[in-house]
C-alpha positions in Angstrom: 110.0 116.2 107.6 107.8 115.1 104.7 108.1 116.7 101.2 106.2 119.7 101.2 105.7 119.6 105.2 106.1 123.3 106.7 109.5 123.9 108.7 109.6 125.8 111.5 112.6 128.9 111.2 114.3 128.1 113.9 115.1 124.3 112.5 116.1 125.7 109.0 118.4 128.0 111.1 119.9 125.4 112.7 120.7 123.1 109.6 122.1 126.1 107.9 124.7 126.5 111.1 125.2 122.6 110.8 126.4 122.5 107.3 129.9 121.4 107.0 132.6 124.2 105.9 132.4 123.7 102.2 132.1 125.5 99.0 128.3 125.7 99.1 128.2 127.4 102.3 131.5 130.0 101.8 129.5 130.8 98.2 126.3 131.3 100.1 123.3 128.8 100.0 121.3 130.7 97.4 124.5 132.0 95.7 123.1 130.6 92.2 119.4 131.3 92.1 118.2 129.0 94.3 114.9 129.8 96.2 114.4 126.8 98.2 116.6 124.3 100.1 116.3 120.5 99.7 116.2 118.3 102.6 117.6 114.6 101.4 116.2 111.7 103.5 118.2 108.4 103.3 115.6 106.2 104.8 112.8 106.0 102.2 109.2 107.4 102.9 107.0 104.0 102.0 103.2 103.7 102.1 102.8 99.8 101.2 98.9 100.3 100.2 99.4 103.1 98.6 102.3 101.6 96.7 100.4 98.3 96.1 97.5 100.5 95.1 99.5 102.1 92.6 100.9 99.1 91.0 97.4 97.6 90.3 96.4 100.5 88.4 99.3 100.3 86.3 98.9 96.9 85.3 95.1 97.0 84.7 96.2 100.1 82.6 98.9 98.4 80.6 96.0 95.4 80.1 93.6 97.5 78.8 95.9 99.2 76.5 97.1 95.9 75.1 94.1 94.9 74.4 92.7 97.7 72.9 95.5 97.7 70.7 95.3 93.8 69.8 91.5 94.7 68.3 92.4 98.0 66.8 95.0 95.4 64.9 92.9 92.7 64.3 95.0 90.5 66.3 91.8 90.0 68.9 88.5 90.5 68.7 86.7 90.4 72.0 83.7 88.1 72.5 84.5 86.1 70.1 88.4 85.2 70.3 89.1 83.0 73.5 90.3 84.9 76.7 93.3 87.1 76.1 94.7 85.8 78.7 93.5 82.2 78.5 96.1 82.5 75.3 98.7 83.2 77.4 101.2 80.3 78.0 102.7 82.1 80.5 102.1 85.4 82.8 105.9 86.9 83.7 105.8 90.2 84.8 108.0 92.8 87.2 106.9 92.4 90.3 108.0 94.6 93.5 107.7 91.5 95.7 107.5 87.8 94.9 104.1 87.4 95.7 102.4 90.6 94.2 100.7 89.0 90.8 98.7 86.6 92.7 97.3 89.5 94.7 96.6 91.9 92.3 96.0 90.0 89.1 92.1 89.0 90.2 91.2 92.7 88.4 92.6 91.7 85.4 91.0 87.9 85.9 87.8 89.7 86.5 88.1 91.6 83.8 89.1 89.4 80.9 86.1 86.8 81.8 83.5 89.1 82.9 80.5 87.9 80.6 81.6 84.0 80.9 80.2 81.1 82.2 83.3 81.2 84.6 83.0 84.5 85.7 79.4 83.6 86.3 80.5 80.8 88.8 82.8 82.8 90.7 80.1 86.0 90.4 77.9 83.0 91.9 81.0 82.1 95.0 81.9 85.3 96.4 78.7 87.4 95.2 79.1 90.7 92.8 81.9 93.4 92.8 81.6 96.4 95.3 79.5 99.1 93.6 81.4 102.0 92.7 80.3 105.1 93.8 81.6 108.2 91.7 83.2 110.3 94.4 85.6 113.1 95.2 85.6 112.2 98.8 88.6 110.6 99.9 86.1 108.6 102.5 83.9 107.0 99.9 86.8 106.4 97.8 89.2 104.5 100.8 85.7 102.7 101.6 85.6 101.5 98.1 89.3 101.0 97.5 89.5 98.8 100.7 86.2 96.9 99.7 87.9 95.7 96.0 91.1 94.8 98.0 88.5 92.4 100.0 86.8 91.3 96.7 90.4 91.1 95.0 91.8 88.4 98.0 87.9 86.8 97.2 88.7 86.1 93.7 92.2 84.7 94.7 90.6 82.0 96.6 88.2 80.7 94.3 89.0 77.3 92.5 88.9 79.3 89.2 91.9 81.8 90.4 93.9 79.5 91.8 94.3 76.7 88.7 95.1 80.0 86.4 97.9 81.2 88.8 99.3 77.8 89.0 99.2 77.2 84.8 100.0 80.8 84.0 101.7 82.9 86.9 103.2 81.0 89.3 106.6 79.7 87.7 106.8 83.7 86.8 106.4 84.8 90.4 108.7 81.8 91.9 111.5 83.2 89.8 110.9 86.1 91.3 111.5 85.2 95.0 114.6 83.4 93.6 116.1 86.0 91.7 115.0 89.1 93.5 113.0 92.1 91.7 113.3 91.8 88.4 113.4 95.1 86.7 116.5 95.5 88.5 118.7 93.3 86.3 117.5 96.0 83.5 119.1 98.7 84.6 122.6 96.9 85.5 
C-alpha cells in the first residue's frame, strides 16, 4: 500500500494475526500510546520525474542563493562582473546519476546568461522559453513542467551548451559514473 493509502479491515486484521510471537504482540500493539500502525516497505516507492523534477529545483535554488549572497557581499555584481558561472573552472556537484548535470543544468545556463549576446543566439536556435502560466491546476502545471523538460534537452543540444559542459562539467559528471554517487562517501 502507498503511504497514506486507505486499508481495508480485514487486511490490517490479517497482518496483526501474521505478526511473529514477540514482545510487541504479547504487550499489545498499541500497549504504549500508539494510534497508528506502520507498514515498512523494503522495495522503495520511486517516481524518476518527479525525483528529477525535484532535484532541479534544488539546484536552481542553491544557484540563486549563491548568488544572491555573492552581491549582497560584494563578491559579484551582476551585469557587470562576467558570468558566475563562466568564472567557474570547474562544475562538480552530487549528482543521483552520472549523467544528471548535463540534463538539468540548461536552467541554470539559461539563467546566468539570459540578457547576453549568447543567450540571444541560443534564444535565436531553439526559439523562447515556454510561457509560464500562474496556475493551481495540476494540468497546466504538468503541461508546463513537461514543456521546460523539452526546452531544458533544447538547450543541451545547442553548440553553446555543449562546449560549457565539456570545459566546466563533464570531468565532474565522468567521476561520477566512475566512483558512483557521490554524497555517499560523506556519510561513510
Amino acid at each position: 500500500q502507498e503511504t497514506g493509502q486507505t486499508v481495508k479491515k480485514s487486511l490490517v486484521d490479517r497482518m496483526i494475526r501474521h505478526l511473529p510471537e514477540s514482545t510487541v504482540r504479547k504487550l499489545g500493539i498499541f500497549s504504549h500510546g500508539e494510534t497508528s500502525v506502520s507498514v515498512h516497505r523494503d522495495d522503495p516507492i520511486f517516481d524518476g520525474q518527479f525525483s528529477n523534477r525535484c532535484y532541479q529545483s534544488a539546484v536552481r535554488q542553491a544557484f540563486h542563493n549563491f548568488a544572491e549572497k555573492a552581491e549582497r557581499q560584494g563578491r559579484y555584481t551582476h551585469g557587470e562582473d562576467e558570468r558566475m558561472t563562466e568564472q567557474w573552472s570547474r562544475i562538480i556537484m552530487h549528482l543521483p546519476y552520472a549523467f544528471q548535470a548535463k540534463r538539468m543544468f540548461p536552467d541554470i545556463f539559461r539563467h546566468d546568461r539570459e540578457e547576453t549576446e549568447m543567450w540571444a543566439a541560443v534564444a535565436e536556435q531553439i526559439g523562447p522559453m515556454p510561457a509560464f502560466h500562474d496556475s493551481d491546476d495540476p494540468q497546466i502545471i504538468e503541461i508546463w513542467e513537461k514543456a521546460m523538460d523539452g526546452y531544458r534537452r533544447a538547450i543541451s543540444k545547442t553548440p553553446e551548451y555543449i562546449e560549457f559542459h565539456q570545459s566546466r562539467i563533464e570531468k565532474g559528471q565522468r567521476a561520477s559514473s566512475l566512483i558512483g554517487n557521490q554524497y555517499t562517501g560523506s556519510i561513510f
